[in-house]
LOZAFI-938055 format. One line per field, with one value per residue: x negated, y negated, z of N, C-alpha, C in turn; residue in one letter; residue number from 1. Coordinates in steps of 0.02 Angstrom, whole numbers. Layout:
n.u: [X_...]
n.v: [Y_...]
n.w: [Z_...]
ca.u: [X_...]
ca.v: [Y_...]
ca.w: [Z_...]
c.u: [X_...]
c.v: [Y_...]
c.w: [Z_...]
aa: [A_...]
i: [NUM_...]
REM end
This chain:
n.u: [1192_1211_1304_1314_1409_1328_1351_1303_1259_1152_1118_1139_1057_935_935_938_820_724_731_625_465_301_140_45_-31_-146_-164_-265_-370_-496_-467_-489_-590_-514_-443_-328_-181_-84_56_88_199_224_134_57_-31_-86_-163_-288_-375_-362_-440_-304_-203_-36_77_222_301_397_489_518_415_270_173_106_86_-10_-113_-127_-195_-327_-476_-529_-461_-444_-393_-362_-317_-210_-269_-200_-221_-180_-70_-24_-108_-39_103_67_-19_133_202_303_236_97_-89_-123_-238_-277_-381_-419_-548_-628_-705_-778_-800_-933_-858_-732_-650_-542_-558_-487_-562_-601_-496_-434_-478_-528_-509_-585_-488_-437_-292_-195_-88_88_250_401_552_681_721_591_419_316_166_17_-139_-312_-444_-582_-711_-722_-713_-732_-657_-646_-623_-513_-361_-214_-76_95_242_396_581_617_495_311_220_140_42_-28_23_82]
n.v: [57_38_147_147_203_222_174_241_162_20_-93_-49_63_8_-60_33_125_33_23_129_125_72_94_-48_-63_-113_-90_-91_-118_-165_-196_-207_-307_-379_-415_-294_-294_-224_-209_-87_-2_130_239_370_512_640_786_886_976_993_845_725_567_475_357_270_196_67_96_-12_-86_-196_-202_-66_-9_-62_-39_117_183_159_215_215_169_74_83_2_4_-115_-245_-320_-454_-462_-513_-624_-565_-450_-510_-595_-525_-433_-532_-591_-658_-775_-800_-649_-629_-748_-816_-713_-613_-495_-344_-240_-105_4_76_27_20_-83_-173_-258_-355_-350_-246_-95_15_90_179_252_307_418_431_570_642_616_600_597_530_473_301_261_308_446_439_520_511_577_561_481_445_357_240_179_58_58_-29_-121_-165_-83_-169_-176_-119_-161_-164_-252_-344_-410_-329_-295_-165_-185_-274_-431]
n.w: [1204_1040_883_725_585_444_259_122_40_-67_12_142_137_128_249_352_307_346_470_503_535_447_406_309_144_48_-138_-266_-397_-505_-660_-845_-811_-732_-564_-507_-415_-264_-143_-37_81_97_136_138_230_156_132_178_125_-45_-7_6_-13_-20_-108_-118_-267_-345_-491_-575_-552_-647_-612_-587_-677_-744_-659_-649_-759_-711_-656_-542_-389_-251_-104_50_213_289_417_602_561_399_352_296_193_125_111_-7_-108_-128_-180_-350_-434_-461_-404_-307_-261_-188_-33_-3_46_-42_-122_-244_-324_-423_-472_-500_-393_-279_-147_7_123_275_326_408_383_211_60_-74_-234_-343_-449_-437_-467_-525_-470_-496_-413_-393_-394_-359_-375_-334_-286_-307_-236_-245_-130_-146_-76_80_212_370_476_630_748_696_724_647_529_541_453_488_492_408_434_479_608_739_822_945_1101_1096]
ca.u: [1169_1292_1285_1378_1421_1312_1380_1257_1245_1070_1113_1140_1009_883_923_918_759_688_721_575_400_284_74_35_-100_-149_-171_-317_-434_-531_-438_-521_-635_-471_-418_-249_-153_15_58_149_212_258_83_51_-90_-50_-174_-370_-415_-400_-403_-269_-159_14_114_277_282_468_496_526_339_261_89_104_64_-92_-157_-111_-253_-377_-524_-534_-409_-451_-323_-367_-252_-231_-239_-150_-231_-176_6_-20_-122_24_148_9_0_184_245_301_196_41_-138_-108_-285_-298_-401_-434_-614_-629_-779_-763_-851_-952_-814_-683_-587_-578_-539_-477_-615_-559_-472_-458_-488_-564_-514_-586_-456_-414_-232_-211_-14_121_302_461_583_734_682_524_375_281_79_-21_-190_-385_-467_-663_-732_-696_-747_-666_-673_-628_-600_-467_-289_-166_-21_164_316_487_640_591_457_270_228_84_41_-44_64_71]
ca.v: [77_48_187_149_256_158_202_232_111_-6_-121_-17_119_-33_-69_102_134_-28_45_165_83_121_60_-68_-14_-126_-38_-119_-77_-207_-184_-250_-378_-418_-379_-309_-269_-217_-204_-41_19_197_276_437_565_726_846_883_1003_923_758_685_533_463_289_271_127_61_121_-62_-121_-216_-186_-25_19_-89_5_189_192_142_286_208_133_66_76_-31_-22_-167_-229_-339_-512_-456_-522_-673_-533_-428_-565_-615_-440_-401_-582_-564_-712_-816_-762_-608_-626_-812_-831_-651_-575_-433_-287_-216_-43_5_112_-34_-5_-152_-170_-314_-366_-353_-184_-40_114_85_244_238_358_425_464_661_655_561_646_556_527_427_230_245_366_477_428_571_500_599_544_518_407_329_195_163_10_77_-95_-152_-126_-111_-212_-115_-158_-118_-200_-304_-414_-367_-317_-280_-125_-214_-315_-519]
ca.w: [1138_986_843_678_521_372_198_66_-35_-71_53_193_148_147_329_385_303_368_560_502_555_417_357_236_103_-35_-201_-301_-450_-585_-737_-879_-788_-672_-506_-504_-335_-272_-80_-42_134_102_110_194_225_112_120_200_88_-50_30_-48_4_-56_-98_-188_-303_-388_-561_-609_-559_-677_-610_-586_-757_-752_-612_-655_-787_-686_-644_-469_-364_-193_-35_83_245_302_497_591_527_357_348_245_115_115_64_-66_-138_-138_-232_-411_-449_-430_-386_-259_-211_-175_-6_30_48_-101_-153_-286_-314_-465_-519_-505_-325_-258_-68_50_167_356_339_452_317_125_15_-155_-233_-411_-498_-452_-494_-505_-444_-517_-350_-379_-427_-370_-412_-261_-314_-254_-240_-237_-102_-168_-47_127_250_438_543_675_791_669_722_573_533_524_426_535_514_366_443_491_673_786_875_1008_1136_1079]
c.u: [1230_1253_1346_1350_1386_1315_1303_1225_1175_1072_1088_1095_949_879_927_845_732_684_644_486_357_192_95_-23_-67_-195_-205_-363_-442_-506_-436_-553_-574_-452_-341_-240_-90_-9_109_143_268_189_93_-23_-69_-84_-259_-407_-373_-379_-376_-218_-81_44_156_283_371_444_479_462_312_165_50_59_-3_-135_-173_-186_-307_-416_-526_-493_-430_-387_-367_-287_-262_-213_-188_-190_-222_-89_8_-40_-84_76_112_18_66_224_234_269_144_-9_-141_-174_-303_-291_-411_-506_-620_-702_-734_-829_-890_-912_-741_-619_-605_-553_-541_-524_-578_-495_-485_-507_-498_-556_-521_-555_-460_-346_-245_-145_35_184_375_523_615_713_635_503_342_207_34_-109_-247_-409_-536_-708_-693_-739_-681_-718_-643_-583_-542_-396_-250_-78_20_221_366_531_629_551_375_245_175_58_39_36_33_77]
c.v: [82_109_166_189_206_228_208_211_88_-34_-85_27_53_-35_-17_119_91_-27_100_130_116_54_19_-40_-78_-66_-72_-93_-150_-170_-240_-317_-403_-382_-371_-256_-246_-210_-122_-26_84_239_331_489_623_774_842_902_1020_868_714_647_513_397_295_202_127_64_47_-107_-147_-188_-123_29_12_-30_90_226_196_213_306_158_125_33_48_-45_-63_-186_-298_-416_-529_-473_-555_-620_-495_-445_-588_-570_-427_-456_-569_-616_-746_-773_-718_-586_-694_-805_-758_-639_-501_-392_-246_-153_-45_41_88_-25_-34_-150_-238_-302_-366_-274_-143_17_57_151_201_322_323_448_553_695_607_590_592_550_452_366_224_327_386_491_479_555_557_560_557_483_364_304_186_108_19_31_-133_-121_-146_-125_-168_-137_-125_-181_-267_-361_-364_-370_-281_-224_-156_-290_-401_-572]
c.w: [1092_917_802_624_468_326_165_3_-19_-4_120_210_187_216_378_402_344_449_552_506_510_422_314_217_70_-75_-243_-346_-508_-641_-820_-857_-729_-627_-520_-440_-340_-202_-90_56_146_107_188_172_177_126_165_162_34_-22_-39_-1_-44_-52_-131_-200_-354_-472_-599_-589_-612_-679_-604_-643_-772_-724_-637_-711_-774_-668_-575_-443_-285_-152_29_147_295_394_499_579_458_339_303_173_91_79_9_-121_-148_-179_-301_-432_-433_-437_-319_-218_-185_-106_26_2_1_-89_-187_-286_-399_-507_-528_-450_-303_-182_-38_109_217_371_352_419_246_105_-48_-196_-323_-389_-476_-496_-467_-519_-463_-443_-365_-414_-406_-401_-335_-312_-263_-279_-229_-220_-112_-118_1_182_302_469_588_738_728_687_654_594_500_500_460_530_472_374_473_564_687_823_941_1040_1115_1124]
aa: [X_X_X_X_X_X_X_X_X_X_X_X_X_X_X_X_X_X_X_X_X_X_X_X_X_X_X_X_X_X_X_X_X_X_X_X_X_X_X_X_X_X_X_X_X_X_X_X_X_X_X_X_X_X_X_X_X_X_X_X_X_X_X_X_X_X_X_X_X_X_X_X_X_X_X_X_X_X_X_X_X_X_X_X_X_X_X_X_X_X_X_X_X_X_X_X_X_X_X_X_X_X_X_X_X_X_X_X_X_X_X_X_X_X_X_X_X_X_X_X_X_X_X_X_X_X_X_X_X_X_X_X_X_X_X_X_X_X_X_X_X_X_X_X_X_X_X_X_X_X_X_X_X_X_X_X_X_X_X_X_X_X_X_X]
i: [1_2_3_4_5_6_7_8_9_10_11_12_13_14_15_16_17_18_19_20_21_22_23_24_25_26_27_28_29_30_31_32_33_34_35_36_37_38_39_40_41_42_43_44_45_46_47_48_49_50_51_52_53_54_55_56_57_58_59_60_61_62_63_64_65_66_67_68_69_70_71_72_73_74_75_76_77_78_79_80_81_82_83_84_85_86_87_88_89_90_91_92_93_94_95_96_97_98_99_100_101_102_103_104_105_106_107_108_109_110_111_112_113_114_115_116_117_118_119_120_121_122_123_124_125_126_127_128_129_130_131_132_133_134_135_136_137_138_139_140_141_142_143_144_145_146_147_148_149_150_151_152_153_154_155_156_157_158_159_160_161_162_163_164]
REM end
């Protein structure tokens, strides 16, 4: 086993962090007649009572903004046949839903078809932290597929629970 001293700079934090195995979640809501997404892989449980979840999202998002307005925001976490929607969702370009399975709710979270968990969450607060933001979601509604394993980002690439 080798152990080295990493400095703290971007680089180095990145590949620190990136030893940490974390969820993807897409972040989805119809905004004005359109779907808009983002991929994030910082999400966490927060609370039971109230059920509230969390994602941090970079300051310098573009889509971020879109979303944040929204009434309803659907998290969708995604399993592990969801790699390609991941990379879809997280490019700064193109259509980020082209060939993925959608629903959209009546209150405009929209959710990736084939995923483990469906929260249809509101905005409760949003916590300033460094270059990104810590999104503390209201959890109003939730769906489990239970038979879906989900797909894990470690070490900058996406990875399997189950043995391959």
């Amino acid at each position: 086993m080798s152990t080295t001293l990493a400095s703290l700079d971007q680089t180095s934090l990145r590949e620190v962090f990136g030893h940490v195995p974390s969820g993807v979640v897409a972040v989805c809501a119809e905004v004005d007649g359109e779907r808009v997404g983002l991929a994030a892989s910082t999400f966490v449980p927060v609370s039971l009572d109230p059920p509230l979840v969390a994602f941090c999202v970079q300051n310098t998002s573009t889509t971020w903004p879109r979303l944040d307005g929204a009434a309803h925001i659907g998290i969708s976490v995604l399993g592990e046949s969801h790699d390609g929607a991941a990379r879809s969702l997280a490019a700064k370009t193109g259509n980020r839903f082209e060939g993925l399975t959608t629903a959209t709710t009546d209150g405009g979270a929209v959710f990736v078809g084939g995923a483990s968990v469906w929260l249809d969450t509101s905005v409760s607060q949003q916590v300033p932290a460094g270059d990104h933001a810590i999104v503390i979601l209201h959890v109003n509604e939730v769906r489990l597929q239970s038979d879906v394993e989900p797909i894990v980002f470690h070490r900058s690439r996406f990875r399997w629970l189950r043995s391959q």
